[in-house]
C-alpha positions as CSV (number, residue, x, y, z in Angstrom):
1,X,-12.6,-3.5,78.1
2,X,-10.0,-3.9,80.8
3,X,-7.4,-5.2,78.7
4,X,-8.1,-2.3,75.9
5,X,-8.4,0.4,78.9
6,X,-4.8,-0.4,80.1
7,X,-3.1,-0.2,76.7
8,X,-5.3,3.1,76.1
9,X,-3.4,4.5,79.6
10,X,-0.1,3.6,78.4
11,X,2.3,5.3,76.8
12,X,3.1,2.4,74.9
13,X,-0.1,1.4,72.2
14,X,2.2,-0.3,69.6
15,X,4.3,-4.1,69.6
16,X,6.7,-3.6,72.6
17,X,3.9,-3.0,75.0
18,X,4.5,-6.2,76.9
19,X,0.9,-7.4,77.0
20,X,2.2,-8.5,73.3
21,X,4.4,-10.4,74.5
22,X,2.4,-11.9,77.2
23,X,0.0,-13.0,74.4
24,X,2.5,-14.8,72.2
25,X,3.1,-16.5,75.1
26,X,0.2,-17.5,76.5
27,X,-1.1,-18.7,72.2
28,X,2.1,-20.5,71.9
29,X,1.1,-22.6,75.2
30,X,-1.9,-22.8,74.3
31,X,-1.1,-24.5,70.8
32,X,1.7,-26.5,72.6
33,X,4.9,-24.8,70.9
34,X,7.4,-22.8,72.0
35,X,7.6,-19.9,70.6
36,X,5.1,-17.1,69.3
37,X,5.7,-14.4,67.1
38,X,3.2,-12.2,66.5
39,X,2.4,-9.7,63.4
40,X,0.0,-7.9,61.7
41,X,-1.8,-10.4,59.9
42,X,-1.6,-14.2,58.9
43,X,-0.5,-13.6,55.1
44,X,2.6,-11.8,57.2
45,X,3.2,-14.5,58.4
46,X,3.1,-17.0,56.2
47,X,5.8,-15.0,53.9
48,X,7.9,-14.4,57.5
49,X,7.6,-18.6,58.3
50,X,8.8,-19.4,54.8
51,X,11.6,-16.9,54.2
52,X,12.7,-17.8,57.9
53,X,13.5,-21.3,56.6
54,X,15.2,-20.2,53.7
55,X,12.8,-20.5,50.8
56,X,13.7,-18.5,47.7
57,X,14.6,-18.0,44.6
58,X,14.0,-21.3,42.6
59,X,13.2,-24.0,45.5
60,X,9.4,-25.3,44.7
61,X,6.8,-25.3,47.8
62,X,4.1,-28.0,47.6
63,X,0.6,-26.4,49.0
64,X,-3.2,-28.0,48.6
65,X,-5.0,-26.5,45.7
66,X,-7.9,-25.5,47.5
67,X,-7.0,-22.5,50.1
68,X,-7.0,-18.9,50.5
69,X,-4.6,-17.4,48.0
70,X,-2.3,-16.2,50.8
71,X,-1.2,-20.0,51.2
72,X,-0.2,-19.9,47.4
73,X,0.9,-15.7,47.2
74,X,3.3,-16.1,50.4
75,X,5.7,-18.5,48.4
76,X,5.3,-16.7,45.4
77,X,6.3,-13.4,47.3
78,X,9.6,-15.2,49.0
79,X,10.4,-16.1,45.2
80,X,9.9,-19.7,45.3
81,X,7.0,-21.8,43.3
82,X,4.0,-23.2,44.7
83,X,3.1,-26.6,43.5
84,X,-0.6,-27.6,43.6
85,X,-1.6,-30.6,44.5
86,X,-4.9,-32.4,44.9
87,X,-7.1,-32.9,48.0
88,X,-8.8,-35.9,49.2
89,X,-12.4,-36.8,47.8
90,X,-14.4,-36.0,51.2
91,X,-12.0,-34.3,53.9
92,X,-11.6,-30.8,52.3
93,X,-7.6,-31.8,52.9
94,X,-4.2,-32.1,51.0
95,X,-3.6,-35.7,49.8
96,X,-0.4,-37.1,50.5
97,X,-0.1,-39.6,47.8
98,X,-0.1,-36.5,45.5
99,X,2.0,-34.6,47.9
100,X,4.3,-37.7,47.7
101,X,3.9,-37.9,43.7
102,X,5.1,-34.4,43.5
103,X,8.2,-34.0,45.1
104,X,10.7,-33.5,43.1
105,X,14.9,-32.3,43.1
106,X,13.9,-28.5,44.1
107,X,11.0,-28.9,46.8
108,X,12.1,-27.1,50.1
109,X,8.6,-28.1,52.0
110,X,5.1,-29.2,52.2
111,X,2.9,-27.0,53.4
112,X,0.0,-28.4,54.9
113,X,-3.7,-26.7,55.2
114,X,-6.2,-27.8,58.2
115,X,-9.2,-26.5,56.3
116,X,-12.5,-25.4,58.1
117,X,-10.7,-26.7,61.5
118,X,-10.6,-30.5,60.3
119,X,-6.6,-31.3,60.4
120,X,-5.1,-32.7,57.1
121,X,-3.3,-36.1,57.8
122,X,-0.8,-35.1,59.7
123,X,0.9,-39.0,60.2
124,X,1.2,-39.2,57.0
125,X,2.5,-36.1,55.7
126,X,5.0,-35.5,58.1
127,X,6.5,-39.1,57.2
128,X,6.6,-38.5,53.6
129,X,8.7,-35.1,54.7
130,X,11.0,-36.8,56.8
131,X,11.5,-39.7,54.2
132,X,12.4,-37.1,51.0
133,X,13.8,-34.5,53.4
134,X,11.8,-31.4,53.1
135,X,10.5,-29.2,55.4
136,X,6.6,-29.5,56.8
137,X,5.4,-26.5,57.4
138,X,1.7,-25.5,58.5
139,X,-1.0,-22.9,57.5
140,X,-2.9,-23.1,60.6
141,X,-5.9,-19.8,60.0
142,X,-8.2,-22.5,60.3
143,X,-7.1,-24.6,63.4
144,X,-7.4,-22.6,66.9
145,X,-7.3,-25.6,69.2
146,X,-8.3,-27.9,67.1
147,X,-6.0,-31.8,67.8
148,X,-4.7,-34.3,66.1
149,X,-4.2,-37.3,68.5
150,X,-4.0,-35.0,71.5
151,X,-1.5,-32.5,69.9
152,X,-2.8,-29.0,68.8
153,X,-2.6,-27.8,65.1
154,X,0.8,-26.3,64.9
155,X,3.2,-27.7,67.0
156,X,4.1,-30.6,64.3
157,X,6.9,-29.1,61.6
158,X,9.6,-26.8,62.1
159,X,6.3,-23.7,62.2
160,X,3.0,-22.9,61.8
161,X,1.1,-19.6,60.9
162,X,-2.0,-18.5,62.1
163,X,-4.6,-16.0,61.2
164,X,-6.6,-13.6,64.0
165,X,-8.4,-12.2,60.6
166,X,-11.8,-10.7,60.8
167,X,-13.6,-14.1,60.1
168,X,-11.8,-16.4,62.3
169,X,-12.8,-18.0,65.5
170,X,-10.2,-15.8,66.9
171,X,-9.7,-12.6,65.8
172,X,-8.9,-9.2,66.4
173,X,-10.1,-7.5,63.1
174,X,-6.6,-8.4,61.9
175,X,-3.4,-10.6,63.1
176,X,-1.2,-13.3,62.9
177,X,1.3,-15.7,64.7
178,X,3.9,-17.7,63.8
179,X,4.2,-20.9,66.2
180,X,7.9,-22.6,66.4
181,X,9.5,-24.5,69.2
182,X,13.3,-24.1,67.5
183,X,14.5,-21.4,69.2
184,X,16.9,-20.4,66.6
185,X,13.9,-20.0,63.7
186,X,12.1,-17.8,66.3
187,X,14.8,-15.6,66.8
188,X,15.2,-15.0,63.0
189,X,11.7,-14.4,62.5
190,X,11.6,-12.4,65.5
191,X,14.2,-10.2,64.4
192,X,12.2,-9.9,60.3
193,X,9.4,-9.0,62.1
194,X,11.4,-6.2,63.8
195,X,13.2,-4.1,61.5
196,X,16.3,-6.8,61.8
197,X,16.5,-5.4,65.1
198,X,18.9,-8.6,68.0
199,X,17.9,-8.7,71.6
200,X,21.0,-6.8,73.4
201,X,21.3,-4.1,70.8
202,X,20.8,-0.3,70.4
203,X,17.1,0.2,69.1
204,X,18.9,1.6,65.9
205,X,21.2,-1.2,65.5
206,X,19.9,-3.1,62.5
207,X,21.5,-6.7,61.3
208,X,18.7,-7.5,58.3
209,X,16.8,-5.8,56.1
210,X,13.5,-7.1,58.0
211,X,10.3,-5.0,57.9
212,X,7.4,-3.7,60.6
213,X,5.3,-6.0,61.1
214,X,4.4,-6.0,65.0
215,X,1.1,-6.2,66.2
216,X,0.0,-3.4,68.1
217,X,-1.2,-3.9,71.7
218,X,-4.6,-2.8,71.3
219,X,-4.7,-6.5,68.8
220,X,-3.2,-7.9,71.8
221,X,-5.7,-7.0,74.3
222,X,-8.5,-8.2,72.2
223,X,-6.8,-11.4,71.6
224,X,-6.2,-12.2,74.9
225,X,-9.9,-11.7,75.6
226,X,-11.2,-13.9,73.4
227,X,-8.3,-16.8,74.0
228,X,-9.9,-17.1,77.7
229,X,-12.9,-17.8,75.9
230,X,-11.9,-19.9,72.9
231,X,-12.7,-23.6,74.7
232,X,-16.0,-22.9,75.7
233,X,-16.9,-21.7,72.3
234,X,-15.2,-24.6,70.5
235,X,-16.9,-26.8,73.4
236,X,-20.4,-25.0,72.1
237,X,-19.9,-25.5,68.4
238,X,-18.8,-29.2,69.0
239,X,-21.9,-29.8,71.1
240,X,-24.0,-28.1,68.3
241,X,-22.2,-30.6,65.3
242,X,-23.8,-33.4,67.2
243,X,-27.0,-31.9,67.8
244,X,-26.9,-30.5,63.9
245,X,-26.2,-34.0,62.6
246,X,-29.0,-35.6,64.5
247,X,-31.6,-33.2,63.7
248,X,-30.3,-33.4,59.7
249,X,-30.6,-37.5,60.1
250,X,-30.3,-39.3,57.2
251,X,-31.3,-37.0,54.7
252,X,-29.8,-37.7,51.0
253,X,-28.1,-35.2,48.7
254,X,-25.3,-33.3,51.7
255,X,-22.2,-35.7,52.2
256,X,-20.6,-33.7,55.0
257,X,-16.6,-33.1,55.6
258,X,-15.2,-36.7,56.5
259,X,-13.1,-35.8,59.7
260,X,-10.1,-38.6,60.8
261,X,-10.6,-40.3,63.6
262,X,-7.0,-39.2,64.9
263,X,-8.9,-35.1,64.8
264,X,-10.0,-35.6,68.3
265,X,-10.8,-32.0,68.8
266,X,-12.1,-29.6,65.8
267,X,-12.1,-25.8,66.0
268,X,-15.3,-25.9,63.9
269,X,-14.5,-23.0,61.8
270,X,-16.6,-23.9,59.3
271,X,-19.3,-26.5,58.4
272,X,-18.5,-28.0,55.3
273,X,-20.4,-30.2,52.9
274,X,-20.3,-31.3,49.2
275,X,-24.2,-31.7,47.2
276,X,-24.4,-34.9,45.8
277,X,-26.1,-34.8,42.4
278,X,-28.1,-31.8,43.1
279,X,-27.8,-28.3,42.3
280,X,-24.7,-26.8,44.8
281,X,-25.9,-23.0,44.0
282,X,-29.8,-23.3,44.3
283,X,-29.1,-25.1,47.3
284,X,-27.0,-22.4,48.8
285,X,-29.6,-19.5,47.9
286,X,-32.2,-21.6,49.6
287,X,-29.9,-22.1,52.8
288,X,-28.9,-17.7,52.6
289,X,-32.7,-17.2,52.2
290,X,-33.3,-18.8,55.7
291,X,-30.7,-16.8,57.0
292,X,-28.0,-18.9,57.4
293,X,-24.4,-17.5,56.7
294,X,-24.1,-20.5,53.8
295,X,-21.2,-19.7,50.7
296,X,-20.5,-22.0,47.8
297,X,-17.4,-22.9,47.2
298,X,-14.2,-21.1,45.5
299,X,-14.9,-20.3,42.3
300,X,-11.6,-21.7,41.0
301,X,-8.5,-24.1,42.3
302,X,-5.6,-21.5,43.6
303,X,-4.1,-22.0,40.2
304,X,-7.4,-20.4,38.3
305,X,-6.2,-17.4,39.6
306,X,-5.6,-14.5,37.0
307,X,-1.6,-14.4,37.9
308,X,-1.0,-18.5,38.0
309,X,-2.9,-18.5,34.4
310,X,-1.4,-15.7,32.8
311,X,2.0,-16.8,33.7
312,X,2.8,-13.5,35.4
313,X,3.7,-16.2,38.6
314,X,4.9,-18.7,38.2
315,X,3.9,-22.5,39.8
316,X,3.4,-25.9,38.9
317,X,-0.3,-27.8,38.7
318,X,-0.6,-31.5,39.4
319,X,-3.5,-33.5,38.6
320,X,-6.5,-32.0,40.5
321,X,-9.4,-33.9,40.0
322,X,-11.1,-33.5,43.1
323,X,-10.3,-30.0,43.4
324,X,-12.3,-30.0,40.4
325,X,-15.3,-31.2,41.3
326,X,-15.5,-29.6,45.0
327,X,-15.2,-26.1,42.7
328,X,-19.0,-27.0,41.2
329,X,-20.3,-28.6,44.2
330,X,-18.9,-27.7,47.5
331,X,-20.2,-25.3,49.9
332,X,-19.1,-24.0,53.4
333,X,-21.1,-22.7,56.7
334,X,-19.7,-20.3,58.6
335,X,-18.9,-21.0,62.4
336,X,-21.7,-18.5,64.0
337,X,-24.5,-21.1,63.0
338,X,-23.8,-23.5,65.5
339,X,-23.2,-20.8,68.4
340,X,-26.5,-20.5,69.3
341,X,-28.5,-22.8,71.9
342,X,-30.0,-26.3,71.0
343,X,-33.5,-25.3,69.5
344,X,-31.8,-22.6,67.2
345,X,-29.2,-25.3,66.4
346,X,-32.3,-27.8,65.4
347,X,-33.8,-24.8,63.6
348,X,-30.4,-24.6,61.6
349,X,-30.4,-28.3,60.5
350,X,-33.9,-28.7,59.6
351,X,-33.6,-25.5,57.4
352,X,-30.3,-26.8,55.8
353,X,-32.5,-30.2,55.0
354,X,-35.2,-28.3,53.4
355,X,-32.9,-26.5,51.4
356,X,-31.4,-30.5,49.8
């Protein structure tokens, strides 16, 4: 309430109060880049990260098949074409073998999503980038804090996005940052994010036809609220995983996210699972019924949407099978169920087992 009280007594409310600066800041540190640039939300930024780099007209982006449709919409808004690819059987992740597989003479970059807070292989990715020469990029909503080999989620390609969304660990109602540590990158996207607007220069003097996108401060305030509390609360949920997993045992019928052993920290955003053999949307009822914020999967790959199947955008689809099969019999649950102490984290395992 502190934080919201000063921007209130301001005169400034909107994106140069410097408390939004101080909070790119202190989130770029936090994810070891460095650079942040904030905006309004994390489809923003996405679209600001890849026309930054100079995706456009023509140039192909590979992205996972499995996402929220921001990860596929923000390169078909800069002009380009997403290319789908497959994700591995178990980790909810890209697969670079078919990222690898579908490079081809017009891919700019490889977009990488760390889904539910699990990081995608990172090692393996970023080599297959460096050996064709395209750009990684990352899609980081997921991934507050979460590490891979001691290095946080977005510090690994030339920049990462970030969603502050309503349902993320970290979140404002609405928000986004783009993470960079090339300083000439983040003064592009600084500048599209600001009306075109170059440090040293007349408020009206305009170089690029950029757009408003700032965050406002009162985003910032509540932001830098919850960032002093992020590590306990990913500290909590990773307590609660152990606990969860040891109260569930060895029941048959859930084969959970398989996390690499290099993902020494996870965000925890969500809990995800596949049912093995069962039935995915009875099993979800039963889990909703014992009030338990459970969701089955997507209902289709990114390229069932209506525009990718109509044509009206375009994109190209690799061989998904595995995206295929997680579509009837994945599920997710949502970060709040293992915020709670150790007897309600027991109480959400056992319920989860009677629901197999």
């Amino acid at each position: 309430m502190e934080l919201l009280q000063g921007v209130l007594r301001s005169p400034q409310w909107g994106g140069f109060n410097p408390l939004v600066g101080s909070f790119e800041d202190a989130f770029a540190k936090y994810q070891g880049a460095e650079f942040g640039i904030s905006a309004v939300n994390g489809t923003v930024t996405l679209e600001m990260m890849l026309a930054c780099a100079g995706i456009g007209l023509g140039d192909e982006v590979i992205v996972p098949a499995i996402s929220f449709v921001s990860t596929a919409s923000a390169v078909t808004r800069v002009g380009a074409v997403p290319v789908f690819v497959d994700i591995e059987p178990y980790s909810f992740n890209m697969c670079p073998e078919a990222v690898r597989r579908a490079i081809g003479p017009r891919t700019k970059a490889v977009m990488a999503v760390h889904f539910g807070g699990s990081m995608a292989e990172v090692d393996a990715l970023m080599g297959i980038c460096a050996e064709k020469g395209v750009l990684f990029l990352e899609d980081a909503a997921h991934a507050h804090g979460s590490e891979w080999n001691g290095k946080r989620a977005g510090s690994f390609g030339l920049a990462s996005s970030f969603s502050f969304q309503n349902g993320k660990i970290l979140t404002a109602g609405e928000g986004g940052m783009v993470l960079t540590s090339d300083a000439e990158f983040a003064g592009n996207v600084r500048s599209f994010a600001n009306q075109g607007r170059r440090p040293g220069y007349s408020f009206f003097h305009h170089f690029e036809a950029g757009n408003n996108y700032r965050m406002s401060a009162l985003h910032a305030a509540v932001l830098t609220a919850g960032l002093e509390r992020l590590d306990g609360q990913i500290a909590r949920r990773t307590a609660n995983w152990a606990v969860f997993l040891e109260e569930f045992g060895g029941a048959e019928g859930i084969r959970w996210q398989s996390i690499p052993k290099a993902v020494n920290r996870n965000a925890w955003y969500l809990v995800l699972g596949r049912v093995i053999g069962g039935d995915r949307d009875g099993f979800v009822k039963r889990v909703q019924a014992a009030g338990i914020p459970c969701t089955p999967f997507y209902p289709h790959p990114l390229y069932g949407n209506p525009m990718y199947v109509s044509g009206t955008a375009a994109c190209r689809v690799e061989p998904c099978p595995n995206t295929e099969a997680y579509i009837r019999d994945a599920f997710w649950i949502g970060f709040r169920a293992l915020m709670g102490d150790e007897g309600v984290t027991r109480e959400v395992a056992r319920a989860v087992r009677a629901a197999i």
